[in-house]
VMD Tcl script that builds the backbone (N, CA, C; Angstrom):
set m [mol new atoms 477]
animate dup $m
set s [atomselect $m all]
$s set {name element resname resid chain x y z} {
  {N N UNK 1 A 137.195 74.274 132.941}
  {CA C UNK 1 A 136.073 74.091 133.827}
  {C C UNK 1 A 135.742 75.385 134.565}
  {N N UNK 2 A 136.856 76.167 134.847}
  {CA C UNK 2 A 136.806 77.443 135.422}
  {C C UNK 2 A 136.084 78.027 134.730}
  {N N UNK 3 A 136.558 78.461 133.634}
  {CA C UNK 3 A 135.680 79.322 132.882}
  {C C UNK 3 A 134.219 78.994 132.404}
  {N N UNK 4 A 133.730 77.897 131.893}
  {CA C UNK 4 A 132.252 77.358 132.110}
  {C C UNK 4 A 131.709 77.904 133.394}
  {N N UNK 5 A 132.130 77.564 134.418}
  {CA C UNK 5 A 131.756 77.574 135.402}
  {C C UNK 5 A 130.814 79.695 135.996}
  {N N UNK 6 A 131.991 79.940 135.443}
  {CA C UNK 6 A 131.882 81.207 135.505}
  {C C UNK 6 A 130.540 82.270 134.245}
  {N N UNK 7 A 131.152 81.487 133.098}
  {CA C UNK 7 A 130.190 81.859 132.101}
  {C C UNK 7 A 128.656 81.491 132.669}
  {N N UNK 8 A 128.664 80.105 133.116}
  {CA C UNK 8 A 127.199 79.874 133.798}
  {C C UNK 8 A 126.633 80.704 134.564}
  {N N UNK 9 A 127.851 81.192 136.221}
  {CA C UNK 9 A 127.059 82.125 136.909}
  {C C UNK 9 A 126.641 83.556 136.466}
  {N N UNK 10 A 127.284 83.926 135.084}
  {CA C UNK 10 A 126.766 84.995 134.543}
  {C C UNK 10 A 125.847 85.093 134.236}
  {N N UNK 11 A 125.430 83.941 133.242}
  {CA C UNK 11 A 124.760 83.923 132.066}
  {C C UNK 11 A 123.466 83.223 133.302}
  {N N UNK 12 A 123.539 82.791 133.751}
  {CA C UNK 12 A 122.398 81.815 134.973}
  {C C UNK 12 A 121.873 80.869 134.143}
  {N N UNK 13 A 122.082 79.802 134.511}
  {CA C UNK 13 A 121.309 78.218 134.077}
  {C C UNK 13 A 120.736 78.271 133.036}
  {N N UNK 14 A 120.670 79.329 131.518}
  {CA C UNK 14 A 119.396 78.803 130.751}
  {C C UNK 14 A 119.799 77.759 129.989}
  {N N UNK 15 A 118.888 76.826 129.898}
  {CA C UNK 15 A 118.945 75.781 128.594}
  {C C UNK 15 A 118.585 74.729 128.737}
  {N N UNK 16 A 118.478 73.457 128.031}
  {CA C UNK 16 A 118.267 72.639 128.170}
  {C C UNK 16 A 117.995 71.276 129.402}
  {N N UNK 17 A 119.066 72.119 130.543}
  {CA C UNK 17 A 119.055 71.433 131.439}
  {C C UNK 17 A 117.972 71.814 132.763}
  {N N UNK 18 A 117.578 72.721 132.359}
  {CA C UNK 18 A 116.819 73.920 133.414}
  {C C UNK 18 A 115.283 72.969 133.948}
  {N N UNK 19 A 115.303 72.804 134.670}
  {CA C UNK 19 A 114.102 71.781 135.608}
  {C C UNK 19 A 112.599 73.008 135.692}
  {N N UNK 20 A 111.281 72.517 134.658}
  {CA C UNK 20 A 110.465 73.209 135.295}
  {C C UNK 20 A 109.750 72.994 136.292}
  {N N UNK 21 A 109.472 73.499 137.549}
  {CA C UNK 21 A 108.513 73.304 138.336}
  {C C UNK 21 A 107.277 73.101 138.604}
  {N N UNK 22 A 106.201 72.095 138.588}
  {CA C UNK 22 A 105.042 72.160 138.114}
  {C C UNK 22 A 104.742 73.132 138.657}
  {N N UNK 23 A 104.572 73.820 139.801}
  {CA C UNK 23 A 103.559 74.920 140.080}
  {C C UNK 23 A 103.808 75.964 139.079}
  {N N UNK 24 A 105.130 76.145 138.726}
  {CA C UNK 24 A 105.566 77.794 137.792}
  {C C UNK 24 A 104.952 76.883 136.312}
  {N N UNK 25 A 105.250 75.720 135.936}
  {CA C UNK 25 A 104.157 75.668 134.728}
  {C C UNK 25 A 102.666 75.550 134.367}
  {N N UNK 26 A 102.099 75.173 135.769}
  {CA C UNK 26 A 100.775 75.541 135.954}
  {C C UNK 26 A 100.244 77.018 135.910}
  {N N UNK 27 A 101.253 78.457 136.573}
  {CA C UNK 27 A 101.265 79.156 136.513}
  {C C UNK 27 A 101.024 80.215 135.456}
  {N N UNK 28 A 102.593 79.747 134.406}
  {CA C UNK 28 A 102.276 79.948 133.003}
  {C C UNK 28 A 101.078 79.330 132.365}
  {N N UNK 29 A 101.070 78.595 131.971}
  {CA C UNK 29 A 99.606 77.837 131.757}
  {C C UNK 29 A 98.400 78.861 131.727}
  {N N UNK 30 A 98.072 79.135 132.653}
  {CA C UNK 30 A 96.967 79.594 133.283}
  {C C UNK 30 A 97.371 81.324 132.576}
  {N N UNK 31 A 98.412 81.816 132.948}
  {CA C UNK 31 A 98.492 83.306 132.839}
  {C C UNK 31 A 98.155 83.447 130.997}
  {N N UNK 32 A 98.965 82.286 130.300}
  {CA C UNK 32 A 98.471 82.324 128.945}
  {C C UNK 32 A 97.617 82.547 128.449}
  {N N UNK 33 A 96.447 81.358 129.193}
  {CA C UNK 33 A 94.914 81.074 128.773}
  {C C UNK 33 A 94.364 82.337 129.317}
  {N N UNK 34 A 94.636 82.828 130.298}
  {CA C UNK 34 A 93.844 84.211 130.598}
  {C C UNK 34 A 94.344 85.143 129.417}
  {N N UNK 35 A 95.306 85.446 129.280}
  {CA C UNK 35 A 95.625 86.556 128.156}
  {C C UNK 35 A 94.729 86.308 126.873}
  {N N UNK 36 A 95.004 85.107 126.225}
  {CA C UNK 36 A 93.941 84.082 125.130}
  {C C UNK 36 A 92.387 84.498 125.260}
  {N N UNK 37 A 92.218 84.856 126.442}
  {CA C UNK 37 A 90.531 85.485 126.751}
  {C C UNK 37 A 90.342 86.441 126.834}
  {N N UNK 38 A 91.403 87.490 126.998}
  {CA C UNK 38 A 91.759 88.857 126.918}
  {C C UNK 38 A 91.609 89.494 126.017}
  {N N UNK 39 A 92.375 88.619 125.327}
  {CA C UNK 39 A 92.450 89.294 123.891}
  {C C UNK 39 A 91.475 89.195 122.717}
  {N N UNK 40 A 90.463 87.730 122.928}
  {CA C UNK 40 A 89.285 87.348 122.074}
  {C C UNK 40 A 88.152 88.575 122.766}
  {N N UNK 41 A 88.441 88.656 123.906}
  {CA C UNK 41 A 87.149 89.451 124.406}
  {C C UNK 41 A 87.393 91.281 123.725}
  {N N UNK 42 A 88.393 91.611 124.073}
  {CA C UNK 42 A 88.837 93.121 123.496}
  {C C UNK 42 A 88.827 92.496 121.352}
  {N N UNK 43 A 89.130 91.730 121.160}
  {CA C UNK 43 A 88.487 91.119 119.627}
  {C C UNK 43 A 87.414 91.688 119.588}
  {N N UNK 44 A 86.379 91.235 120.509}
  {CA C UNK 44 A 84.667 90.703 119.835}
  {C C UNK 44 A 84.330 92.254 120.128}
  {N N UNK 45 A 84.793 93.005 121.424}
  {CA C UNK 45 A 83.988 94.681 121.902}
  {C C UNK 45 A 84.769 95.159 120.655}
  {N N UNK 46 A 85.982 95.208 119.578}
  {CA C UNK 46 A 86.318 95.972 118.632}
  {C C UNK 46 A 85.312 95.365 117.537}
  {N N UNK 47 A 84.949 94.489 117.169}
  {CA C UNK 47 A 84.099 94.146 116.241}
  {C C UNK 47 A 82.479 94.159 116.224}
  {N N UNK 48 A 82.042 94.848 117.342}
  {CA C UNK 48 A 81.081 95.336 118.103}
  {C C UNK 48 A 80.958 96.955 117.481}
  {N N UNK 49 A 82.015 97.729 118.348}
  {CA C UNK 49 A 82.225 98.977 117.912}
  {C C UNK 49 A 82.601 99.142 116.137}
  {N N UNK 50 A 82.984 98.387 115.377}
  {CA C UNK 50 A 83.382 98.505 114.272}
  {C C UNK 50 A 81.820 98.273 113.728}
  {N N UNK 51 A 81.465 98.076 113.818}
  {CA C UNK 51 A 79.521 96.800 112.963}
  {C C UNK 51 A 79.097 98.575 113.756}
  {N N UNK 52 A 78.583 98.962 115.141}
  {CA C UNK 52 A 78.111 99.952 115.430}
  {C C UNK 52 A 78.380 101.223 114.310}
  {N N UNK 53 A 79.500 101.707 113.956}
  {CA C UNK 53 A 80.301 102.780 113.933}
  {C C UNK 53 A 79.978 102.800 111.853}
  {N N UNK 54 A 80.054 101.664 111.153}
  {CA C UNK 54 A 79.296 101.055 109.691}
  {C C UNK 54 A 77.645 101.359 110.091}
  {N N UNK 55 A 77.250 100.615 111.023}
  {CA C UNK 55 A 75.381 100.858 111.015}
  {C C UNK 55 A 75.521 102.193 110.457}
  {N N UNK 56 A 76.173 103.217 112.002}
  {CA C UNK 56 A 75.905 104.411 111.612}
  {C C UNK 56 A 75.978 105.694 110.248}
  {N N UNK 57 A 77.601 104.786 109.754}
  {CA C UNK 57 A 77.576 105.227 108.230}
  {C C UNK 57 A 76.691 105.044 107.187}
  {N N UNK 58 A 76.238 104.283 107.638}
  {CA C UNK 58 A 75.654 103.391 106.005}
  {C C UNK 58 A 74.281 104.201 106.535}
  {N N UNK 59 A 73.203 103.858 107.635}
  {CA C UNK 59 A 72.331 105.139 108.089}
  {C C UNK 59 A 72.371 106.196 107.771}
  {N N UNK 60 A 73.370 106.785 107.984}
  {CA C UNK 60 A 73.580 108.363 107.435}
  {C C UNK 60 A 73.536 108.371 105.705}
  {N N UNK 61 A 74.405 107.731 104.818}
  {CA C UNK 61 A 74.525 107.392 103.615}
  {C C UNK 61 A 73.074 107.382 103.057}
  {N N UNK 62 A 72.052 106.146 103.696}
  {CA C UNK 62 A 71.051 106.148 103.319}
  {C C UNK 62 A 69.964 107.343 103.007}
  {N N UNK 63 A 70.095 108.229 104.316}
  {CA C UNK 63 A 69.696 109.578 104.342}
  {C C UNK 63 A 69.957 110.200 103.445}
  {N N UNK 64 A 71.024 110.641 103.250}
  {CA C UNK 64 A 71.650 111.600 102.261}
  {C C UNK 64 A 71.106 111.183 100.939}
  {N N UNK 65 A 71.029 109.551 100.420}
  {CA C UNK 65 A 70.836 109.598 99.391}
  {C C UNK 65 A 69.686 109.346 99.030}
  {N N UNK 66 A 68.535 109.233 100.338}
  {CA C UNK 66 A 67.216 109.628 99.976}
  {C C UNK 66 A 66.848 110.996 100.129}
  {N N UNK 67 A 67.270 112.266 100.200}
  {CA C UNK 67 A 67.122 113.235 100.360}
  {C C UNK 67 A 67.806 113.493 99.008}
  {N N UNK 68 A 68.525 113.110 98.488}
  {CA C UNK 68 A 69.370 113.292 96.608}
  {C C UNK 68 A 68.479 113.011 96.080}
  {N N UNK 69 A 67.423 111.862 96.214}
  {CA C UNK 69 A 66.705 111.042 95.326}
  {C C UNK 69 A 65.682 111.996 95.164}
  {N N UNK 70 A 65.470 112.159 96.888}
  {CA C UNK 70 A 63.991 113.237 96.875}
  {C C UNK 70 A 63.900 114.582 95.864}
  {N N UNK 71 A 65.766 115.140 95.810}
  {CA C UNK 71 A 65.533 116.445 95.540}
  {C C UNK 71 A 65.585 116.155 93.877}
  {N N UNK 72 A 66.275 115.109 93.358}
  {CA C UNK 72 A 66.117 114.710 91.607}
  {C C UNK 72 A 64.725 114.274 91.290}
  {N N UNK 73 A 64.006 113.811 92.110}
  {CA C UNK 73 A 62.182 113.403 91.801}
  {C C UNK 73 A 62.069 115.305 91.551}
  {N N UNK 74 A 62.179 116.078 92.520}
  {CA C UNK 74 A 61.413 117.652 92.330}
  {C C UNK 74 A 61.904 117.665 90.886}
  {N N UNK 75 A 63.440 117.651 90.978}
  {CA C UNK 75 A 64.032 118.310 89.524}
  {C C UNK 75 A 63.402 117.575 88.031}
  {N N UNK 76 A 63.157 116.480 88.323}
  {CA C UNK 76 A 62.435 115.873 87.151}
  {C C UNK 76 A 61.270 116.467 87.148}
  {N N UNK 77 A 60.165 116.502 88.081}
  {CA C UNK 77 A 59.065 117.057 87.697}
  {C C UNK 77 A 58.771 118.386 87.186}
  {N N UNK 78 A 59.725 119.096 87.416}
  {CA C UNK 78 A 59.900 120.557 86.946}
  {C C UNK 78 A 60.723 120.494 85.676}
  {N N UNK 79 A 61.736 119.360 85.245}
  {CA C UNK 79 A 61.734 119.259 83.861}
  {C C UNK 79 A 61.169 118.889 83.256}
  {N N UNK 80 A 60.041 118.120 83.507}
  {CA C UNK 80 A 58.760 117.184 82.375}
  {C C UNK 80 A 58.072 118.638 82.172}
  {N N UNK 81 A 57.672 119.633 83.247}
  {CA C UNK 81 A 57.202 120.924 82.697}
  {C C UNK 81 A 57.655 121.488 81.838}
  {N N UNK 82 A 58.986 121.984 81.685}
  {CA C UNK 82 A 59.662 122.711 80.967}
  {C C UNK 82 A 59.629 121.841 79.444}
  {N N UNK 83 A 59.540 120.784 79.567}
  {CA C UNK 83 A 59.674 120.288 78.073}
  {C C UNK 83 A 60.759 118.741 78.129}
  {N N UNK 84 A 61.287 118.908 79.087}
  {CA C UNK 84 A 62.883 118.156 78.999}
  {C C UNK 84 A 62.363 117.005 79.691}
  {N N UNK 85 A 62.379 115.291 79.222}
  {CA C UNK 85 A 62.303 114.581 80.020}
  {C C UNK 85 A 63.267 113.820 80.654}
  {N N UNK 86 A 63.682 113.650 81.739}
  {CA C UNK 86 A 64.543 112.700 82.077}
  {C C UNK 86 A 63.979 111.383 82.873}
  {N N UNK 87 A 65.085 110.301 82.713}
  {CA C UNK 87 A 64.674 109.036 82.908}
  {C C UNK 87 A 65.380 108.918 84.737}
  {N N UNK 88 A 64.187 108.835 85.304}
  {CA C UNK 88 A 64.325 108.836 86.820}
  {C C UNK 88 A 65.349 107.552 87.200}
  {N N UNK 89 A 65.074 106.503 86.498}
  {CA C UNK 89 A 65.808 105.156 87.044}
  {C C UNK 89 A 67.561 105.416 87.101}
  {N N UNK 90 A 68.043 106.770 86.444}
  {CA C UNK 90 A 69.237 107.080 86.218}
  {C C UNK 90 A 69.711 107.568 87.193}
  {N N UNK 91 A 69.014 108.537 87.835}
  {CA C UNK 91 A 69.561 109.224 89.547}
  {C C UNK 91 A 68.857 108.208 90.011}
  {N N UNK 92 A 68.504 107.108 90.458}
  {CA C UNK 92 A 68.882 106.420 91.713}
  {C C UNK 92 A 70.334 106.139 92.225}
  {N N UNK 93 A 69.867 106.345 93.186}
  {CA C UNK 93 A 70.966 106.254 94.658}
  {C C UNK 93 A 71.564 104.714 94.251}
  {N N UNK 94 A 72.952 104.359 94.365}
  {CA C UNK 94 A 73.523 102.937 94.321}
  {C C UNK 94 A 73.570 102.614 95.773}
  {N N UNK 95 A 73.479 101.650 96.640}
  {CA C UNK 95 A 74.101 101.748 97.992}
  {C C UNK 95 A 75.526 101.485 98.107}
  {N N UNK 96 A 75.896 102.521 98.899}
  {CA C UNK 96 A 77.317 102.515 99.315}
  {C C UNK 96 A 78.283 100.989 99.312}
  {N N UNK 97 A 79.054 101.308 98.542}
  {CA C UNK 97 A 80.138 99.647 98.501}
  {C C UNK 97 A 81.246 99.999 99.928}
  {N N UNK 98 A 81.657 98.446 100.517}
  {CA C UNK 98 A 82.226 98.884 101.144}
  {C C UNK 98 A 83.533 99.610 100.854}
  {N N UNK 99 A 83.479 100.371 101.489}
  {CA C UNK 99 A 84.513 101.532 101.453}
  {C C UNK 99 A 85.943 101.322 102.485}
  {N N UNK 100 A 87.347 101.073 101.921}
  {CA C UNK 100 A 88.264 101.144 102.960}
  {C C UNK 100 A 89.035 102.242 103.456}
  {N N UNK 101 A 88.869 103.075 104.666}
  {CA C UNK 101 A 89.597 104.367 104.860}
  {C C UNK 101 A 90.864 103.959 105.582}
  {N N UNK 102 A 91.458 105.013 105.433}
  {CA C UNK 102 A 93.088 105.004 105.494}
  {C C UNK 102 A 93.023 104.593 107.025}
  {N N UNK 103 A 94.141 103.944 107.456}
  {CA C UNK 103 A 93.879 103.361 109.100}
  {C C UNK 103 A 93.613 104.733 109.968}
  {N N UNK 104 A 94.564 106.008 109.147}
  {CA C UNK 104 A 94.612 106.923 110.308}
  {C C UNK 104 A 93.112 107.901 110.418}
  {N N UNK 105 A 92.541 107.242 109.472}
  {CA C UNK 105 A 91.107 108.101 109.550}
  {C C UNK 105 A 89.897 106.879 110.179}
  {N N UNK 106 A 90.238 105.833 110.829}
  {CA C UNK 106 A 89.695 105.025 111.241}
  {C C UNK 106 A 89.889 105.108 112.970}
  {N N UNK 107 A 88.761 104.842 113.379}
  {CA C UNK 107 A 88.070 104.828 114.916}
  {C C UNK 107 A 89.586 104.076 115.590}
  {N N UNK 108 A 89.883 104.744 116.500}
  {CA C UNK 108 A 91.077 104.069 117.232}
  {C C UNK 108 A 90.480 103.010 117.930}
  {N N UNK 109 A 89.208 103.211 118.223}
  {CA C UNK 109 A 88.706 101.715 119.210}
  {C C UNK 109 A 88.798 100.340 118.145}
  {N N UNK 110 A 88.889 100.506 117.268}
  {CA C UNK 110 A 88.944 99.100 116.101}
  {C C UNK 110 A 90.058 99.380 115.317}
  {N N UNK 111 A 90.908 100.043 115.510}
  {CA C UNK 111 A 92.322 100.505 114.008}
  {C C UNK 111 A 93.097 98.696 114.267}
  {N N UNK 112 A 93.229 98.094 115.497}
  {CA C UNK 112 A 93.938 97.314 115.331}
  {C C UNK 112 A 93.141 95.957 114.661}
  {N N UNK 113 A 92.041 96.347 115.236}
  {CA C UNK 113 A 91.506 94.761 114.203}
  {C C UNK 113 A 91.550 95.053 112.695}
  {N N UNK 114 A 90.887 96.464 112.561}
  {CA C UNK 114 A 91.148 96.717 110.647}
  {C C UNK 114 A 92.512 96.138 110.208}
  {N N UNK 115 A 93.961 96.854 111.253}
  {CA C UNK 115 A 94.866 96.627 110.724}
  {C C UNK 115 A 94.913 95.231 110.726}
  {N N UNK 116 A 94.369 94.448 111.297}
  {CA C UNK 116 A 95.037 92.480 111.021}
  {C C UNK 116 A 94.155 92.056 110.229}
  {N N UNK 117 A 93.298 92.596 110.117}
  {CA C UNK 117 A 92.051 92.148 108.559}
  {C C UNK 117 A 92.971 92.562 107.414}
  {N N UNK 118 A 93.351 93.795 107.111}
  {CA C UNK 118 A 94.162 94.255 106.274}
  {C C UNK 118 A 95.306 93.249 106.069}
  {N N UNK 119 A 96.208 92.586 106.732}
  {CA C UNK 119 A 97.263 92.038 107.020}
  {C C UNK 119 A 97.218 90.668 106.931}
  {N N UNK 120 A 95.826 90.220 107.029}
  {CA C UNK 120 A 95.543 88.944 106.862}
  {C C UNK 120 A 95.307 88.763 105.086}
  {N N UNK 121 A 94.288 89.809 104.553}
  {CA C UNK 121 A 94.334 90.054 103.034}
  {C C UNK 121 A 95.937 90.134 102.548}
  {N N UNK 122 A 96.654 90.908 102.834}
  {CA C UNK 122 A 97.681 91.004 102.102}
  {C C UNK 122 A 98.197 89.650 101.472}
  {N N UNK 123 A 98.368 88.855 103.053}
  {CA C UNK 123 A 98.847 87.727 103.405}
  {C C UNK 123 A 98.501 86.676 102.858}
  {N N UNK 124 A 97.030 86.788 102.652}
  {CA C UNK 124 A 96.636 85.637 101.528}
  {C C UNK 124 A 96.417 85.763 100.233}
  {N N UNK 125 A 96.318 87.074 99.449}
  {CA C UNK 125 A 96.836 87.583 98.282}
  {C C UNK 125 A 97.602 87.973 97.827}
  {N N UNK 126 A 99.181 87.509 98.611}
  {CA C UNK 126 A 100.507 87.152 98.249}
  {C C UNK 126 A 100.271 86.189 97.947}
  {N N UNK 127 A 100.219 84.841 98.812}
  {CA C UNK 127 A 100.137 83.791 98.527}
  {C C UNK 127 A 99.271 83.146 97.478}
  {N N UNK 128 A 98.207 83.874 97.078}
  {CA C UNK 128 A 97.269 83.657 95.886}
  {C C UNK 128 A 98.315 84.051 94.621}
  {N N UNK 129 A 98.951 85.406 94.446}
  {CA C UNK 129 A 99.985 85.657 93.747}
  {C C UNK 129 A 100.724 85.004 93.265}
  {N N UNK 130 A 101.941 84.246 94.412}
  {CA C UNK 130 A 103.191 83.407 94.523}
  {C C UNK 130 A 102.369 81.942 93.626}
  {N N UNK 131 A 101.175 81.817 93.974}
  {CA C UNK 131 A 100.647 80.501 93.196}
  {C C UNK 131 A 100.376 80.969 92.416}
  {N N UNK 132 A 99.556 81.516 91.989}
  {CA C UNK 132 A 99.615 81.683 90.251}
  {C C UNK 132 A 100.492 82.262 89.413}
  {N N UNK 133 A 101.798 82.694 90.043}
  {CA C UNK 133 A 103.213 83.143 89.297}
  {C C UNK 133 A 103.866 82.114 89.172}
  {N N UNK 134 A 103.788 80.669 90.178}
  {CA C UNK 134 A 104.635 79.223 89.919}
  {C C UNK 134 A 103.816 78.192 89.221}
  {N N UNK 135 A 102.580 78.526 88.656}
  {CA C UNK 135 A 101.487 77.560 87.805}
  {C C UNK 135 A 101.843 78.344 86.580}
  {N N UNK 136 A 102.096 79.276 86.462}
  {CA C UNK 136 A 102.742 79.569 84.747}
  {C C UNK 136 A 103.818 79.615 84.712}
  {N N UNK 137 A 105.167 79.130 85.355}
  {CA C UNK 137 A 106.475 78.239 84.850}
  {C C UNK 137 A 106.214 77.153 84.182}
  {N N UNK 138 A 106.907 77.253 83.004}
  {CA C UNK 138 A 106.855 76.199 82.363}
  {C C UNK 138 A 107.341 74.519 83.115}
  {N N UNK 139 A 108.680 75.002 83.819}
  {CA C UNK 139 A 109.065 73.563 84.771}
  {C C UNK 139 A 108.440 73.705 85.691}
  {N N UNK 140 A 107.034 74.550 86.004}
  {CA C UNK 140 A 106.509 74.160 87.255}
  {C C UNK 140 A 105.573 72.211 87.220}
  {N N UNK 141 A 106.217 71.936 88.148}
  {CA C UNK 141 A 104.795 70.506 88.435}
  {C C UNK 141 A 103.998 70.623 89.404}
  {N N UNK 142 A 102.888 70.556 89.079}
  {CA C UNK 142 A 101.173 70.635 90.094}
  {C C UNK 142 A 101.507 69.096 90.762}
  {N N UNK 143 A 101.750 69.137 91.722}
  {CA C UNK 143 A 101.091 67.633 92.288}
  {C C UNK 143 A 99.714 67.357 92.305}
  {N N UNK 144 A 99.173 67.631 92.040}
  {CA C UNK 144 A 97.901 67.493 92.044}
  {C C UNK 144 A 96.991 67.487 91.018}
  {N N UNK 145 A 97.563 68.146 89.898}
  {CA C UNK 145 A 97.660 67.789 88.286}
  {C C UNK 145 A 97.330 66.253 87.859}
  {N N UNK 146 A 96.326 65.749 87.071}
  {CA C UNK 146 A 96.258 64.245 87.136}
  {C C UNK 146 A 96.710 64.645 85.308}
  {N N UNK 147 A 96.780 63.581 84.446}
  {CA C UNK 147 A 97.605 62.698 83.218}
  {C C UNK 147 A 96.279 63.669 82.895}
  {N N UNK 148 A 95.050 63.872 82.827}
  {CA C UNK 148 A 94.268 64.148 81.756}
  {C C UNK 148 A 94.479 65.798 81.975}
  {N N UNK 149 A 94.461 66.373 83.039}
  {CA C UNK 149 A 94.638 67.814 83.133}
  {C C UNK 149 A 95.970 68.246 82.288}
  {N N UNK 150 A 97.241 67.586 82.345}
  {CA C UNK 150 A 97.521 67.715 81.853}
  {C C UNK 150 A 97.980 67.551 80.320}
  {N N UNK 151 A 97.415 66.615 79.641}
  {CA C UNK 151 A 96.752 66.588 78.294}
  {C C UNK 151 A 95.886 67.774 78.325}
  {N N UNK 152 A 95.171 67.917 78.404}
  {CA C UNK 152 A 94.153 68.964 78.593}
  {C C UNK 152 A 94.956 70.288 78.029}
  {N N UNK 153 A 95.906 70.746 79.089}
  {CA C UNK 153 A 96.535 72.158 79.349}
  {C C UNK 153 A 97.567 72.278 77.984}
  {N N UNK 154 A 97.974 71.134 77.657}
  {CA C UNK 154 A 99.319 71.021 76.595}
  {C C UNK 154 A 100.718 71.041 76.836}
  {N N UNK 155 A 100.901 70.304 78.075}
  {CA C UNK 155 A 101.725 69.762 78.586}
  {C C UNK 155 A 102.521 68.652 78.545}
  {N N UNK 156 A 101.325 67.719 77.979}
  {CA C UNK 156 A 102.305 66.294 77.879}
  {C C UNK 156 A 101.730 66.526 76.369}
  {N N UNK 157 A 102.663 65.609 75.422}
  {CA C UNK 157 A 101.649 64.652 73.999}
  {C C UNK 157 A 100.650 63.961 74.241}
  {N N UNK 158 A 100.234 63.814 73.496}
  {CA C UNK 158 A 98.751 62.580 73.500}
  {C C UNK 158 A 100.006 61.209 73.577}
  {N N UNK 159 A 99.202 60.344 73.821}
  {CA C UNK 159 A 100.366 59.310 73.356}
  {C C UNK 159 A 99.373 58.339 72.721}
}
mol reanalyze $m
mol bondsrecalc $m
mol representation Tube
mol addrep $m
């Protein structure tokens, strides 16, 4: 009993027996839900600045590749002179696909939302993976597989 006793005043009351106080769980409560709004709000201003920071790329992009377009229209018309024709529909500009840059070349005001977009992909194209690596085991079973799918696939015999 001594020694319990002692281990307790070390260790101080945690566990199971520990009484919360409504005011300190109202407290928590509340300090949670504020953080919960904290963090959606610094969310939405990074996804703000991220949409801003794309306008501006893809703007610029556009430029550039109407000023390419502009300068291959001159170059064609000065090759239809010379003799040489080329087919204009070939230098058009594609618009920019989205493009993913390395986190460390990405705007620090949004690196952390890229990084949980990133992290969320991984996350569900593992799991897209892990399922279609256990649907081609042969002893795998689909619950969800009905008697004709699997007739179908060549799984069961006809009977």
């Amino acid at each position: 009993n001594e020694r319990k006793r002692k281990f307790r005043e070390e260790v101080g009351d945690i566990g199971p027996n520990k009484i919360v106080d409504e005011g300190e769980f109202r407290e928590r409560v509340a300090r949670e839900r504020e953080e919960k709004r904290l963090e959606a709000i610094v969310t939405g201003a990074q996804k703000v600045a991220e949409g801003l920071d794309t306008d501006a790329e893809v703007e610029e992009a556009a430029a550039a590749a109407a000023a390419t377009t502009h300068d291959d229209n001159e170059d064609n018309s000065k090759t239809k002179n010379g003799g040489h024709i080329n087919d204009t529909n070939t230098n058009k500009a594609h618009p920019p696909k989205h493009k993913v840059k390395p986190l460390s070349q990405t705007n620090v005001l949004y690196r952390g939302l890229l990084r949980q977009r990133v992290e969320k992909e991984r996350e569900r194209r593992a799991r897209y993976d892990l399922h279609q690596s256990l649907s081609r085991l042969p002893t795998y079973e689909d619950p969800d597989e009905e008697q004709e799918d699997k007739r179908a696939i060549g799984r069961e015999d006809k009977q």
